[in-house]
C-alpha positions as CSV (number, residue, x, y, z in Angstrom):
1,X,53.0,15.7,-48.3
2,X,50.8,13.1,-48.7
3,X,52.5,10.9,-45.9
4,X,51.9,14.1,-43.6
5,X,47.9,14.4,-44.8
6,X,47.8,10.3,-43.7
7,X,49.9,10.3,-40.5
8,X,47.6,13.3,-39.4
9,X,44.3,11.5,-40.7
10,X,45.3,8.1,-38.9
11,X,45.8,10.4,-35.5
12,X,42.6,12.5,-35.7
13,X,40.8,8.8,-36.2
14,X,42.9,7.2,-33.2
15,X,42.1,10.1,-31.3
16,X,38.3,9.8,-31.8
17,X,38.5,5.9,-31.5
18,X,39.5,6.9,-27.7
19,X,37.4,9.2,-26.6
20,X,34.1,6.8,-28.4
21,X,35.5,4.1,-26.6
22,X,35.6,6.1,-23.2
23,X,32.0,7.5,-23.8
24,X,31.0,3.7,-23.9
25,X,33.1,2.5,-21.5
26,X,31.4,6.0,-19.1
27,X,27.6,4.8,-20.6
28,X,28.2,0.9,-19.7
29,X,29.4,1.9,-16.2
30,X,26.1,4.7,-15.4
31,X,24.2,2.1,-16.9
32,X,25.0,-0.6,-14.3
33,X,24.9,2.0,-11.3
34,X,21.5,2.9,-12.7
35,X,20.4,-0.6,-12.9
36,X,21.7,-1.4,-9.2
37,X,19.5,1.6,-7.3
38,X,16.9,0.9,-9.2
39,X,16.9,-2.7,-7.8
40,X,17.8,-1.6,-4.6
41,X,14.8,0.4,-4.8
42,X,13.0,-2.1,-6.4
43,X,13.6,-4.4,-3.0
44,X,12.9,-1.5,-1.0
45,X,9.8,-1.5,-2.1
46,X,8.8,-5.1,-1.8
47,X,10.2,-5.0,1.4
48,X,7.9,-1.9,2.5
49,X,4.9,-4.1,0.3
50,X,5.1,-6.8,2.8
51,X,6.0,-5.5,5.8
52,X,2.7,-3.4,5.2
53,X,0.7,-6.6,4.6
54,X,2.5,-8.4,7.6
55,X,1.3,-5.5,10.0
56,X,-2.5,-5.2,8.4
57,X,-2.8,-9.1,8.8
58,X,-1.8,-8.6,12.6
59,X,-3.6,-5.5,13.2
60,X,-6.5,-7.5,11.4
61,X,-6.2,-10.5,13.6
62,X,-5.8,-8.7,16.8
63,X,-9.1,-6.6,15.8
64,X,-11.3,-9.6,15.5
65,X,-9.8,-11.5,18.1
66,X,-10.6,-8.3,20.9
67,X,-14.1,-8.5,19.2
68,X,-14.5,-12.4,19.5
69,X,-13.5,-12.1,22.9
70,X,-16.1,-9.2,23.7
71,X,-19.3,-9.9,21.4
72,X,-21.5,-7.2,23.5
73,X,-19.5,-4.7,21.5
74,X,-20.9,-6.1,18.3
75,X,-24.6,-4.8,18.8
76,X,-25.6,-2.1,21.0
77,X,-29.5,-2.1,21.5
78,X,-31.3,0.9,23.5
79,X,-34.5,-1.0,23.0
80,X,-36.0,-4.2,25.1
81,X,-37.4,-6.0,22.6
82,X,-37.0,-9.2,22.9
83,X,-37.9,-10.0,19.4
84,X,-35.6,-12.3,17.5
85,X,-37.2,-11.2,14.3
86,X,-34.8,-9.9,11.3
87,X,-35.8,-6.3,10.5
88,X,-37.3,-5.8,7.2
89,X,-35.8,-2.1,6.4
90,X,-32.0,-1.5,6.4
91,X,-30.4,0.3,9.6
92,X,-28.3,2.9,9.7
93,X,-26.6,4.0,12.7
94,X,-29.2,5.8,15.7
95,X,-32.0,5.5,13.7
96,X,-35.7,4.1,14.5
97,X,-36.8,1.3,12.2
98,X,-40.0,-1.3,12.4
99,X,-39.5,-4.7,12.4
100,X,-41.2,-7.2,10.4
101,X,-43.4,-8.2,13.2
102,X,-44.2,-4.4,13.4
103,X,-42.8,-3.1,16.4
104,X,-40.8,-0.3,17.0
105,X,-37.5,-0.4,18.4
106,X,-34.1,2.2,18.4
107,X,-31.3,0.4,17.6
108,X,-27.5,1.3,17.7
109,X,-25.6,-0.9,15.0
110,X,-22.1,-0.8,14.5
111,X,-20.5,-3.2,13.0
112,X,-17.1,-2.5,15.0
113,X,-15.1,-5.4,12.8
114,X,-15.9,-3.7,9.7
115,X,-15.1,-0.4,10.8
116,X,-11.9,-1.3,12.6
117,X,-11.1,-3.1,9.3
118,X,-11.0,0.1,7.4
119,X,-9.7,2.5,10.4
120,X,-6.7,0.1,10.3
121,X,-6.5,0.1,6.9
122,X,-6.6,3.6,6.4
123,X,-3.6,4.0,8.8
124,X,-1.1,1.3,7.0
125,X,-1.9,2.8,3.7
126,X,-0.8,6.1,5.6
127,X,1.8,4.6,6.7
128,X,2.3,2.7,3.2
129,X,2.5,5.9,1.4
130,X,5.0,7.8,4.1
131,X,7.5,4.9,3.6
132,X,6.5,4.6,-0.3
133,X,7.9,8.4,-0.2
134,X,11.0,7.7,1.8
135,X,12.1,4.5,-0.4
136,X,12.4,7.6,-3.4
């Protein structure tokens, strides 16, 4: 009897030896497939991260490089002074501000560099956050 109780004991124990070893054996391998999407993301990502910054650099450089090349763009003035005085008030956009030398004069000021800066930017971080959401 007691050789039945032990031969029974030893199985049941064998039995549960298995299936712990399979459950590690089935955690070791979704471990590994866990850890290899997450780097494929991983260099998904990086590869989004500077294909982003490659195209703002370029977008960046072609911006100044059409404003170098066409400085009239830079300032638009509806007046004709012909002043080369700094004003002494900060300019906004179609407004009317007096000079330091006390004249009048209504200016356009854009800075177009600045501005295509951040339209530019605006779009690759769009664009940044579209690909950001397919990489998922």
């Amino acid at each position: 009897m007691l050789f039945v109780f032990l031969f029974g004991y030893y199985k049941g124990y064998a039995h549960e030896q298995t299936k712990y070893e399979a459950h590690l054996a089935s955690d070791a391998r979704l471990t590994a497939i866990a850890i290899a999407e997450n780097n494929q993301k991983i260099k998904a990502a990086d590869k989004v991260n500077k294909d982003i910054t490659k195209e703002y650099s370029d977008a960046i450089a072609k911006i100044n490089a059409y404003y170098k090349s066409h400085p009239h763009i830079i300032k638009l003035c509806n007046g004709a002074s012909s002043t080369s005085t700094v004003p002494s008030t900060s300019q906004s956009a179609d407004t009317t501000a007096t000079t330091s030398s006390g004249a009048t004069e209504a200016t356009t000021e854009i800075d177009l560099e600045k501005a295509g800066k951040e339209v530019t930017q605006c779009q690759l971080l769009i664009k940044f956050e579209q690909e950001q959401e397919g990489v998922q």
